[in-house]
TORVO-529887 format. One record per residue (C-alpha): x, z, y; residue in one letter. Coordinates in pm, 1 decimal. Each point is the difference from the previous one (the first is absolute). Example, Ala and Ser with C-alpha at 12.3 -4.5 7.8 and 13.67 -1.06 7.14 Angstrom:
<nodes>
<<1230.0,780.0,-450.0>,'A'>;
<<137.0,-66.0,344.0>,'S'>;
</nodes>
This chain:
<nodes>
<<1249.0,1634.5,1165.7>,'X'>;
<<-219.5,75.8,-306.2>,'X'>;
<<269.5,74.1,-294.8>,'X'>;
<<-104.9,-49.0,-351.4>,'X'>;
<<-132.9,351.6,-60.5>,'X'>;
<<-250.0,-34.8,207.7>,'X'>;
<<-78.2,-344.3,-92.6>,'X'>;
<<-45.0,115.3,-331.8>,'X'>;
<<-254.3,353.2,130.6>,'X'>;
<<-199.6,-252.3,109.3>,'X'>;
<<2.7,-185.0,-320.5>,'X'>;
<<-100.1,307.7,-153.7>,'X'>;
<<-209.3,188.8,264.4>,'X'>;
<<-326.4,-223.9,-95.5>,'X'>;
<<76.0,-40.1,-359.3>,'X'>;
<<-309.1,242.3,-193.5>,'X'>;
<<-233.7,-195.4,267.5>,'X'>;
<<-223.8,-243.3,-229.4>,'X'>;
<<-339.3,-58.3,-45.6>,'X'>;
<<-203.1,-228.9,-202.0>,'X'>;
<<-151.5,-321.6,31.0>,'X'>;
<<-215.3,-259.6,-174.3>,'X'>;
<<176.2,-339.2,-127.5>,'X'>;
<<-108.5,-325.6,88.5>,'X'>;
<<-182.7,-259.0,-197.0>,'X'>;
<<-80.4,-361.5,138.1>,'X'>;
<<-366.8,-85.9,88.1>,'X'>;
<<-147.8,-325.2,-181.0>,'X'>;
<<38.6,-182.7,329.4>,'X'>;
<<405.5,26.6,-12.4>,'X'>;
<<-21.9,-396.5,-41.3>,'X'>;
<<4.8,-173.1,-310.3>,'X'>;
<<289.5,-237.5,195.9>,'X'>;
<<229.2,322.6,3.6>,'X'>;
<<310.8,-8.3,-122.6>,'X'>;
<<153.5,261.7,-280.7>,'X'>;
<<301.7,146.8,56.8>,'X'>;
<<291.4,-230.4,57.7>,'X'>;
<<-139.7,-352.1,-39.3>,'X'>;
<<336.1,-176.0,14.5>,'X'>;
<<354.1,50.3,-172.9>,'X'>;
<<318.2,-15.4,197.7>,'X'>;
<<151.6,-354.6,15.3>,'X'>;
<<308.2,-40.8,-276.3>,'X'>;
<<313.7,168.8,154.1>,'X'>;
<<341.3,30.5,-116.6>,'X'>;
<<239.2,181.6,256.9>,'X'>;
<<283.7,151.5,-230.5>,'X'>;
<<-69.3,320.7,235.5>,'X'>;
<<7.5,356.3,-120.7>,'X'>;
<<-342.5,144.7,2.8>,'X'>;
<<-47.8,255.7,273.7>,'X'>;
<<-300.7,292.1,-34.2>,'X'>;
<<-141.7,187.4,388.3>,'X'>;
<<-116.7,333.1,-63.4>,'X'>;
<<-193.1,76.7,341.5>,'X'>;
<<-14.7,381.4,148.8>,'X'>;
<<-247.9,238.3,115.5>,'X'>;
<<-312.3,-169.3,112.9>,'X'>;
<<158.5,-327.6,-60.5>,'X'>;
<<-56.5,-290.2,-192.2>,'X'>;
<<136.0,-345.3,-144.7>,'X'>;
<<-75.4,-140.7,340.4>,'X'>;
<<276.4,232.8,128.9>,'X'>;
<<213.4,-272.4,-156.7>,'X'>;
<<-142.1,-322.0,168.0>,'X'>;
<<196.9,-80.1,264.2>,'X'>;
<<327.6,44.4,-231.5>,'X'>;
<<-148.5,-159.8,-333.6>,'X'>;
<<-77.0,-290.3,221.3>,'X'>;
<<351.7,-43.8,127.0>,'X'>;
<<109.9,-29.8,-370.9>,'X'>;
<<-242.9,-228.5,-100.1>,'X'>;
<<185.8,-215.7,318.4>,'X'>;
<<268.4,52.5,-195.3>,'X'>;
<<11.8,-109.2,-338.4>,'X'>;
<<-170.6,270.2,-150.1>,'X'>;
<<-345.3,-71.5,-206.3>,'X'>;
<<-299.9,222.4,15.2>,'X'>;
<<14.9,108.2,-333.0>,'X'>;
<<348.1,108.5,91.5>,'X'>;
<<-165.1,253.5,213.8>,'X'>;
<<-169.8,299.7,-144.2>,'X'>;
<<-197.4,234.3,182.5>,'X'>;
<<-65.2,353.8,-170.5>,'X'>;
<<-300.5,142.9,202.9>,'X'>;
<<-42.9,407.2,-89.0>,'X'>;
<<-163.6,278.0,94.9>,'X'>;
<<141.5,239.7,243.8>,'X'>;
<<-304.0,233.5,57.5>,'X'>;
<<160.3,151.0,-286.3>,'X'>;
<<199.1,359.1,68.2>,'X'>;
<<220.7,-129.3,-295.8>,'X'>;
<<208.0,-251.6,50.0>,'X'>;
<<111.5,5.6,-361.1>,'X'>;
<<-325.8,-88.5,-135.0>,'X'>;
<<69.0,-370.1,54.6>,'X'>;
<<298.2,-17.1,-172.0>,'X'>;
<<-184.1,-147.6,-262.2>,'X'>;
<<-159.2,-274.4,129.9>,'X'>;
<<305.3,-93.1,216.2>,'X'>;
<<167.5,-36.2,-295.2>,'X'>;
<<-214.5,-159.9,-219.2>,'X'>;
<<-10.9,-263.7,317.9>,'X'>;
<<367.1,-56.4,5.0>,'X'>;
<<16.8,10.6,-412.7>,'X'>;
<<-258.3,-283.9,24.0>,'X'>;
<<190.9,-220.6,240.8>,'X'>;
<<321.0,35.2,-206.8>,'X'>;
<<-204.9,-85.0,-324.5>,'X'>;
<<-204.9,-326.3,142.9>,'X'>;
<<319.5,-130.1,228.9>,'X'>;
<<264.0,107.6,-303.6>,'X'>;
<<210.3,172.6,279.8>,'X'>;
<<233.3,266.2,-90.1>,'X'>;
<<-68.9,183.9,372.6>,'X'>;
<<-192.4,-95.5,356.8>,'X'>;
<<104.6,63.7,315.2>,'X'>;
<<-234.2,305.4,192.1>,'X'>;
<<-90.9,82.2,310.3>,'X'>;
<<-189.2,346.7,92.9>,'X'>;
<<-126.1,115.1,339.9>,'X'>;
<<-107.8,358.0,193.1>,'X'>;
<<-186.0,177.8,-325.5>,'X'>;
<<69.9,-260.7,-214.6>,'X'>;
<<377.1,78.9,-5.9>,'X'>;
<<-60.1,344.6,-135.6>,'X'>;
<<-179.9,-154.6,-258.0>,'X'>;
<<278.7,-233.7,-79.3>,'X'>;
<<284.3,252.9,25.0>,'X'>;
<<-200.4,127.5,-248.1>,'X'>;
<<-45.6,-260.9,-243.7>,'X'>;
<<409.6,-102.9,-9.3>,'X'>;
<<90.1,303.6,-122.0>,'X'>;
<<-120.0,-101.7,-316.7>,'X'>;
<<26.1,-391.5,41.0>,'X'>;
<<289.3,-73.1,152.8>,'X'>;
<<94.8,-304.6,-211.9>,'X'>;
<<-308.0,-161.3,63.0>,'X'>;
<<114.1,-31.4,393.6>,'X'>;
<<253.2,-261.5,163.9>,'X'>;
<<-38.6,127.0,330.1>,'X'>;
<<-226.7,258.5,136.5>,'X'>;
<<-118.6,-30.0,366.5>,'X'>;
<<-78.6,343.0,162.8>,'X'>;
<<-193.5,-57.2,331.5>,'X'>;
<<-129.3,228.8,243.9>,'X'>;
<<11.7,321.8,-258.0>,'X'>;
<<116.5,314.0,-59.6>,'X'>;
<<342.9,127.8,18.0>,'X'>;
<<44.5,212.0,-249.4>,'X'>;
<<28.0,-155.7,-267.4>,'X'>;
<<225.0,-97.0,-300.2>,'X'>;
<<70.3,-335.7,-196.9>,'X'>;
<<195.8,-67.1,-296.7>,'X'>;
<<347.6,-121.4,102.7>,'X'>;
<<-40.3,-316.2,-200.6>,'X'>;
<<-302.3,-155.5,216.2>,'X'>;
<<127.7,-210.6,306.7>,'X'>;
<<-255.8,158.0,266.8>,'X'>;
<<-44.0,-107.7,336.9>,'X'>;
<<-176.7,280.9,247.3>,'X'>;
<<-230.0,-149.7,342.7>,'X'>;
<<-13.4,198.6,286.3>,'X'>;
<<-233.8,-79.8,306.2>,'X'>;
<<208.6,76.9,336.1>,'X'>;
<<-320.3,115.7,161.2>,'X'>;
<<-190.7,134.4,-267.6>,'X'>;
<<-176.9,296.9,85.0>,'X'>;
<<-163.2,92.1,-327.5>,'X'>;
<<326.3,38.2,-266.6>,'X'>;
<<262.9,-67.2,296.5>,'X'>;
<<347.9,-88.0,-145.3>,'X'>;
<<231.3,104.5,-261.2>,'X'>;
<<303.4,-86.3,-220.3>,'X'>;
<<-33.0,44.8,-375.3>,'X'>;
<<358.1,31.0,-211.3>,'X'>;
<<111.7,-292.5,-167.2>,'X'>;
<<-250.1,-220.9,118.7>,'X'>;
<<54.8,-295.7,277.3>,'X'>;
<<-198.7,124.9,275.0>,'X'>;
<<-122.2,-232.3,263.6>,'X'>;
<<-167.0,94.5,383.0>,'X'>;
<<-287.8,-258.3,89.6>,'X'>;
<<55.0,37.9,370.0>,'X'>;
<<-309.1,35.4,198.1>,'X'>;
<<-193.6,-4.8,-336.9>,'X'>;
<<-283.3,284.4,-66.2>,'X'>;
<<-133.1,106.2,-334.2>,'X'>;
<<-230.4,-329.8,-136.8>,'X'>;
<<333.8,-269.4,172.5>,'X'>;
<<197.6,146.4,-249.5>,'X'>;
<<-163.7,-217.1,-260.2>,'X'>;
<<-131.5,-202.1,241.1>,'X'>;
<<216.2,-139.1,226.0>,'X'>;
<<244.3,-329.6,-24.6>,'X'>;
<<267.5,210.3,74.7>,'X'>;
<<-68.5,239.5,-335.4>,'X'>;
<<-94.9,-337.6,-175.0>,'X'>;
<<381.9,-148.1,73.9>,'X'>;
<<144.5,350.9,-149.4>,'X'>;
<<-228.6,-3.7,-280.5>,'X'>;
<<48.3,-369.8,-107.4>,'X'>;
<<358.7,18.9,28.4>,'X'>;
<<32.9,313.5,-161.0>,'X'>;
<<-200.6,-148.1,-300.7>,'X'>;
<<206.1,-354.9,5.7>,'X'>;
<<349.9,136.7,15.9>,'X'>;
<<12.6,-41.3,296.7>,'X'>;
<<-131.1,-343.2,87.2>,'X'>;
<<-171.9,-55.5,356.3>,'X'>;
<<-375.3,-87.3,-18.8>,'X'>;
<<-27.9,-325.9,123.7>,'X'>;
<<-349.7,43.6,207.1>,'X'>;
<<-96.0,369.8,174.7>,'X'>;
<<-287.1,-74.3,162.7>,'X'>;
<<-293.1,-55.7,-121.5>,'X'>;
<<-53.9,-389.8,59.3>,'X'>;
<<-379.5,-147.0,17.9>,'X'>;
<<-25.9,-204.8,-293.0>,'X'>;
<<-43.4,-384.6,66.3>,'X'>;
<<-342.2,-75.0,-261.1>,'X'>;
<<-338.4,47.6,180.9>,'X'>;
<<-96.5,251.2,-236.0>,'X'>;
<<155.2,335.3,-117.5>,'X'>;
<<-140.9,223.1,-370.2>,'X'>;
<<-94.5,327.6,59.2>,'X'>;
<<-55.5,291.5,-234.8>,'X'>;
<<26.6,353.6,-31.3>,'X'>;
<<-188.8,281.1,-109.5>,'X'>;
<<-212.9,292.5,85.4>,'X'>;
<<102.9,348.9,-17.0>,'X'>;
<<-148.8,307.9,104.1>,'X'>;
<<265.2,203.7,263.2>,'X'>;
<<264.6,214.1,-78.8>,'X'>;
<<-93.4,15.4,-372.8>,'X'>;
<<66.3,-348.0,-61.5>,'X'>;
<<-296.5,-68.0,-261.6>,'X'>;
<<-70.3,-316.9,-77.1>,'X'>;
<<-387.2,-111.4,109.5>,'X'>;
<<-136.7,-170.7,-270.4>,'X'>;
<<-312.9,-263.8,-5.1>,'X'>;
<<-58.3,42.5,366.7>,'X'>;
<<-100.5,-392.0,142.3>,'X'>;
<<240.3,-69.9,307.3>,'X'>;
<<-180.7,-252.6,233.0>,'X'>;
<<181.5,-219.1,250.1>,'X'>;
<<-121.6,-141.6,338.6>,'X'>;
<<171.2,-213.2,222.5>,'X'>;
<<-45.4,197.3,368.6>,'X'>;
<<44.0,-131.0,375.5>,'X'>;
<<327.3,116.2,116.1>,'X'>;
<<-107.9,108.0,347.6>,'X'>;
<<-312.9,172.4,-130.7>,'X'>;
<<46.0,95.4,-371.7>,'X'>;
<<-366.9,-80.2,-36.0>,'X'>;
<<-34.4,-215.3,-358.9>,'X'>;
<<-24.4,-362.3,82.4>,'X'>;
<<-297.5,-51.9,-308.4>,'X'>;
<<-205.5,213.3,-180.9>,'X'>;
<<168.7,-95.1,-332.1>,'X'>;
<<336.4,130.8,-107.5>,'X'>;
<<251.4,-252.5,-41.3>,'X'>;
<<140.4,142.1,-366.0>,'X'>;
<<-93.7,300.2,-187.3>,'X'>;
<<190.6,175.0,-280.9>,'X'>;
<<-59.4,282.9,-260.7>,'X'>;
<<303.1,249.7,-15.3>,'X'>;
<<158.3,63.4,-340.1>,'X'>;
<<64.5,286.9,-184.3>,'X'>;
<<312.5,74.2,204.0>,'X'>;
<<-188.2,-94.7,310.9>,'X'>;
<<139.9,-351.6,15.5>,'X'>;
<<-177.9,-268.6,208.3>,'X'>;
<<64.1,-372.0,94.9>,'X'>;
<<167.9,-233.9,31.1>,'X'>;
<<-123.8,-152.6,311.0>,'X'>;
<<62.0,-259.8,164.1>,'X'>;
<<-32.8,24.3,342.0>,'X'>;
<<91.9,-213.5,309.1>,'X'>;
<<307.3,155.9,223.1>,'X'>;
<<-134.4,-17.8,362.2>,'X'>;
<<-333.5,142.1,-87.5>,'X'>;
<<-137.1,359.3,1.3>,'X'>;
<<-163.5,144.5,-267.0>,'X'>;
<<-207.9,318.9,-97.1>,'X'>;
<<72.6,132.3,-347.1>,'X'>;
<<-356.1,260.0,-67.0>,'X'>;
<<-122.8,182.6,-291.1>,'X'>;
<<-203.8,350.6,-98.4>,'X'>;
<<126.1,285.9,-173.9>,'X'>;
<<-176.9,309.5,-50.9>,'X'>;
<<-209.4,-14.9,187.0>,'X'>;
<<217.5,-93.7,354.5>,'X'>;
<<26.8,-402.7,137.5>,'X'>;
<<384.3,-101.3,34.0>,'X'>;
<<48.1,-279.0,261.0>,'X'>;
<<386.0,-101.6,-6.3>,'X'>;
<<157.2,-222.7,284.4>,'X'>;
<<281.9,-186.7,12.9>,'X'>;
<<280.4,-216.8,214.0>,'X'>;
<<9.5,-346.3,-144.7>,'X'>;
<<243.7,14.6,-269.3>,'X'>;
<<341.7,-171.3,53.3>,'X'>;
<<80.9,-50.7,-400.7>,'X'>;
<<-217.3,32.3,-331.5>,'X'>;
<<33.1,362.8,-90.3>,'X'>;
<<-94.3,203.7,-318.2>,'X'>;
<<18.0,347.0,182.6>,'X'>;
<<-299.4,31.8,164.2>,'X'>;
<<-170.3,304.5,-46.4>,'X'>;
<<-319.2,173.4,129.6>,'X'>;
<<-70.3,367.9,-28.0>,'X'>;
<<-238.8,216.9,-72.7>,'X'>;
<<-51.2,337.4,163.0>,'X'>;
<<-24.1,204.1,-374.5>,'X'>;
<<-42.7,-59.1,-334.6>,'X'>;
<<-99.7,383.7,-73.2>,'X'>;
<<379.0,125.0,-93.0>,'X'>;
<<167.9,-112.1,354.4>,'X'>;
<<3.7,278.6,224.0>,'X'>;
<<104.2,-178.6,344.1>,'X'>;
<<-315.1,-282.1,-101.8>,'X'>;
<<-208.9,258.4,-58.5>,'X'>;
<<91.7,248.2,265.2>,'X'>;
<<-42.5,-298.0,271.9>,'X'>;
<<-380.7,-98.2,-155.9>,'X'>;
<<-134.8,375.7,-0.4>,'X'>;
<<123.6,65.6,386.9>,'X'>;
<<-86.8,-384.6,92.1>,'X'>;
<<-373.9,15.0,131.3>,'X'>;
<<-169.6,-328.0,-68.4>,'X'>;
<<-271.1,-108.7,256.0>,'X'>;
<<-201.2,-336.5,85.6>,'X'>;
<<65.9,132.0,357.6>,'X'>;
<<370.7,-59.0,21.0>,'X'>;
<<249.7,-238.1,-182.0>,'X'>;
<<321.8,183.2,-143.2>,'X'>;
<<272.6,-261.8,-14.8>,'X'>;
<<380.0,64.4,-97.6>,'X'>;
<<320.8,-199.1,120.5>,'X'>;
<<291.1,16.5,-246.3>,'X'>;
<<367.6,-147.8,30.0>,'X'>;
<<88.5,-106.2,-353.6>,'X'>;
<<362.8,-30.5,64.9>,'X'>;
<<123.4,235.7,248.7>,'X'>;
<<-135.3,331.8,191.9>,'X'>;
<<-111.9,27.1,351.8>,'X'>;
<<233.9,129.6,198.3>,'X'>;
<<-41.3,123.1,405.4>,'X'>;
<<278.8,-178.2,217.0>,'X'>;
<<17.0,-316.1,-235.3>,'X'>;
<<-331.1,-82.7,-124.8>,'X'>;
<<-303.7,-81.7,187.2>,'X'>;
<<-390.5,48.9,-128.6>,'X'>;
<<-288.9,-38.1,143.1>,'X'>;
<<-381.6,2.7,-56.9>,'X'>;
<<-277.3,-205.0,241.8>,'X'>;
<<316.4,-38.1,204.5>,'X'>;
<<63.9,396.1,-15.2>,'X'>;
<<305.6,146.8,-55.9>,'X'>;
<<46.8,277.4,-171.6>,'X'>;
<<122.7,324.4,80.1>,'X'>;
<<356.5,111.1,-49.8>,'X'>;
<<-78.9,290.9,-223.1>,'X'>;
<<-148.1,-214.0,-265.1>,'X'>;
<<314.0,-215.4,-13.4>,'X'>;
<<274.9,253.6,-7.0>,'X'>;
<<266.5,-123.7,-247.3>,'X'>;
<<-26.9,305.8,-208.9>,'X'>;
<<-311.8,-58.4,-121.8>,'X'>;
<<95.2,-332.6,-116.9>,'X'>;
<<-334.0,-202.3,-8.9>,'X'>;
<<-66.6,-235.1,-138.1>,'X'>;
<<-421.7,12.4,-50.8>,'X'>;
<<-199.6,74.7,318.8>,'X'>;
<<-342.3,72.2,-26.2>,'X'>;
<<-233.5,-19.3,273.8>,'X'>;
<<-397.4,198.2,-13.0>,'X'>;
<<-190.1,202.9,213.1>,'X'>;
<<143.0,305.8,-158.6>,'X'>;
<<-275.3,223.0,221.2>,'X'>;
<<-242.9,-226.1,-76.0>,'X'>;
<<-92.3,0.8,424.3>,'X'>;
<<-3.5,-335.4,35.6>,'X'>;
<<259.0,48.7,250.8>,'X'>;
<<454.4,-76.1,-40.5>,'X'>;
<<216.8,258.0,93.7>,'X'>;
<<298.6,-110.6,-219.6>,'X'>;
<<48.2,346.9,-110.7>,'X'>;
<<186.6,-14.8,-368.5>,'X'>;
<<-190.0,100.6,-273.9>,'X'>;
<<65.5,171.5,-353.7>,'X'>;
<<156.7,-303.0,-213.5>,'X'>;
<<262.6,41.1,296.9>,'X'>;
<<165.6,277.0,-206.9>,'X'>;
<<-1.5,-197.2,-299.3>,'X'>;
<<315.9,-188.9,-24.9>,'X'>;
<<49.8,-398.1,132.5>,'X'>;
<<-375.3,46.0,117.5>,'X'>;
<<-158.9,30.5,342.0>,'X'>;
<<-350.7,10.7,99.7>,'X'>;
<<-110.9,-58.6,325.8>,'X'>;
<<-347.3,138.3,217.7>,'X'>;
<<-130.7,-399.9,78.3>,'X'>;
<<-373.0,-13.3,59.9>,'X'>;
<<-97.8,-416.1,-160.8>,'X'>;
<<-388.2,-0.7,40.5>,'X'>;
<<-218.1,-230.4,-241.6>,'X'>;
<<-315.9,-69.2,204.4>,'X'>;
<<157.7,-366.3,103.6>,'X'>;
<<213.2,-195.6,-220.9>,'X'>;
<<381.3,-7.1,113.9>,'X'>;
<<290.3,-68.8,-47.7>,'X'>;
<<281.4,286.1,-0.4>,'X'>;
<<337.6,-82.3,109.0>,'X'>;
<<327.5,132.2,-169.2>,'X'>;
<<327.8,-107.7,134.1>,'X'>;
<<367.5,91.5,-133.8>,'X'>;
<<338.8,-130.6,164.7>,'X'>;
<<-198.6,-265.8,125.1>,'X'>;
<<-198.9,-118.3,-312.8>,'X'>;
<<-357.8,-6.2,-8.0>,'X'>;
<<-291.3,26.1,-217.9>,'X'>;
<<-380.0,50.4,110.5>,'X'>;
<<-230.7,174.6,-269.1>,'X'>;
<<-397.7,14.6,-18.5>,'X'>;
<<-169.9,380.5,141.2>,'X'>;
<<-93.5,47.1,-324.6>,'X'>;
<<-234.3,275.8,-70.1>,'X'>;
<<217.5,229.9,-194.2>,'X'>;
<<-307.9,194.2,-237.8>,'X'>;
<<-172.5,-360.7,-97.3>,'X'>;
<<241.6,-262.5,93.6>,'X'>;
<<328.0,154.7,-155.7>,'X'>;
<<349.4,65.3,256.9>,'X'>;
<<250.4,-227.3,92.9>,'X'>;
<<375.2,-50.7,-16.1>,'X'>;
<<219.3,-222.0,174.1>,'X'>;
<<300.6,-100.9,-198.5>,'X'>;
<<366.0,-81.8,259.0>,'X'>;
<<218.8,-89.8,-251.5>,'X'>;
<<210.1,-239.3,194.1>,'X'>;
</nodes>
């Protein structure tokens, strides 16, 4: 079991990696029909609820938060009840967004006249927090610590609530003094925010202990669902600004686009905001756009229930090392597609999680539960045009895999990525003209 130490070495072991890279601009032919920034306002909501702020850990994102956010939106909750504070953790100090964290949660309490909000902090993020209530504690009802560090300290007058996942394998379990601490059985390092079972603990603990009337995520009954998000470059958490986001309805047994034309476009804002769109719940869609120079395709499973935490990622901004490390080693070539599978709410675990590619599985060293992955990224690392499935070097980067899979580009196919029994086919791109691809499993 990896203990926090080393969690935290390999935080810090790629930390002075960076390297530069141009910014983006959008070309004249963006679309004059694209939309700028977030093109609608959240209907008129009145819940009575506390407001609640996520601060995401290493690597992570708002998105982290989905799967929970969603469940209180089931229950009561509005979405401007629900903050998310996205930062970067590329950073070797932690402290260094104190600032902004608190300038987030100052802002809340100022526009929602609140005397305090309710928190909740997970894996990196919690260090941060610990952090930040040493100095704020009256600003804080109740302070959720999930999936985090041990050793720390909070002031006696903050009702605090530590997560623990029963089997995970990246900060393992703990018991911190005075606060309630709770065991998700079974649960690894992302279920701890993720789960229903960490949802029921949360809501409760936040309600005084009232029981959340819905914990699973029900399909909602309207045709349609609104989606928006942003787009942030990884690890570092930067917003991508004025980057057009097209989106094309794809065959869900191909994911070849089903027209030429994109069904909606939109501009991102200056915190990388895009949407909202309004898209049709059994269909599939393709969410693409260019930045610096490298083509993003994003797929996803037909969404369930509208959701304002989708987010796309980029692989560097020029300040975030893992980004940056991955596009320097990453080889781009028109002979080979490089696609990547990622698990948005929970890591990939051998013994209870299955994944395949073109009907593949893969090997058990690339799914130990130590390494807790969650992104797997599939290339011709030799560049041999042959698979061996031997791991590669984002494998000793943490919640990342990367896996020797030959996907040739002289005939158009389609590349098949399966996960617990969910499917989603992707285009053989070709990675140095045509961009990568990532398949989204979020459900």
């Amino acid at each position: 079991m990896v203990n926090c130490l080393k969690f935290a070495s390999l935080i810090l072991l790629f930390i002075h990696i960076l390297s530069c890279q141009e910014k983006s601009s959008i070309s004249s032919d963006s679309g004059k029909f694209c939309k700028v920034g977030l093109s609608e306002k959240e209907p008129e909501c009145r819940s009575g609820k506390r407001p609640i702020v996520f601060v995401h850990g290493f690597m992570g994102g708002g998105d982290n938060f989905s799967n929970m956010i969603q469940r209180f939106l089931e229950n009561g909750y509005c979405q401007k009840d629900l903050i998310i504070f996205d930062w970067n953790t590329s950073s070797s100090d932690v402290r260094s967004a104190i600032p902004k964290l608190t300038e987030k949660i100052n802002k809340v309490l100022e526009e929602r006249k609140e005397k305090s909000v309710d928190l909740v902090c997970h894996s990196l993020g919690g260090a941060l927090c610990s952090l930040y209530l040493q100095e704020n504690k009256d600003k804080i009802a109740h302070y959720v610590h999930a999936g985090s560090f041990r050793n720390v300290s909070f002031p006696a007058e903050i009702s605090v609530m530590a997560l623990w996942g029963g089997s995970d394998a990246l900060i393992g379990q703990g018991e911190i003094k005075g606060a309630k601490n709770v065991v998700i059985e079974g649960g690894d390092h992302l279920e701890v925010v993720s789960s229903a079972e960490a949802f029921r603990y949360v809501f409760e603990f936040f309600n005084d202990g009232s029981t959340p009337e819905k914990i699973d995520i029900v399909e909602e009954e309207n045709k349609y669902v609104y989606l928006s998000g942003k787009i942030i470059s990884l690890a570092e958490n930067e917003p991508i600004t004025q980057v057009a986001l097209y989106i094309y309805e794809v065959d869900k047994n191909t994911g070849f686009r089903l027209s030429e034309n994109p069904v909606a476009c939109f501009i991102t804002d200056s915190e990388g905001r895009w949407g909202v769109f309004k898209a049709e719940k059994e269909k599939y869609y393709e969410f693409y756009f260019e930045y610096s120079g490298v083509k993003y395709h994003y797929y996803r499973q037909p969404f369930l229930r509208s959701n304002f935490t989708v987010y796309m990622r980029t692989l560097g901004r020029g300040e975030g090392f893992i980004g940056n490390i991955i596009k320097s080693q990453a080889k781009f070539s028109d002979n080979y597609s490089i696609v990547v599978l990622f698990s948005s709410n929970k890591a990939v675990y051998l013994g209870r999680d299955k994944v395949f590619i073109d009907d593949n599985p893969l090997p058990d060293e690339s799914i130990l539960p130590e390494q807790t992955t969650v992104a797997f990224f599939f290339r011709d690392i030799d560049e041999d045009g042959k698979t061996s499935f031997s791991r590669g070097a984002f494998s000793n980067l943490p919640l990342l895999e990367e896996i020797d899979y030959f996907i040739g580009t002289d005939l158009r196919r389609s590349v098949k990525l399966e996960l617990n029994g969910k499917k989603l086919f992707v285009p053989n791109w070709k990675s140095k003209t045509e961009g990568i691809s990532i398949a989204v499993f979020d459900y």
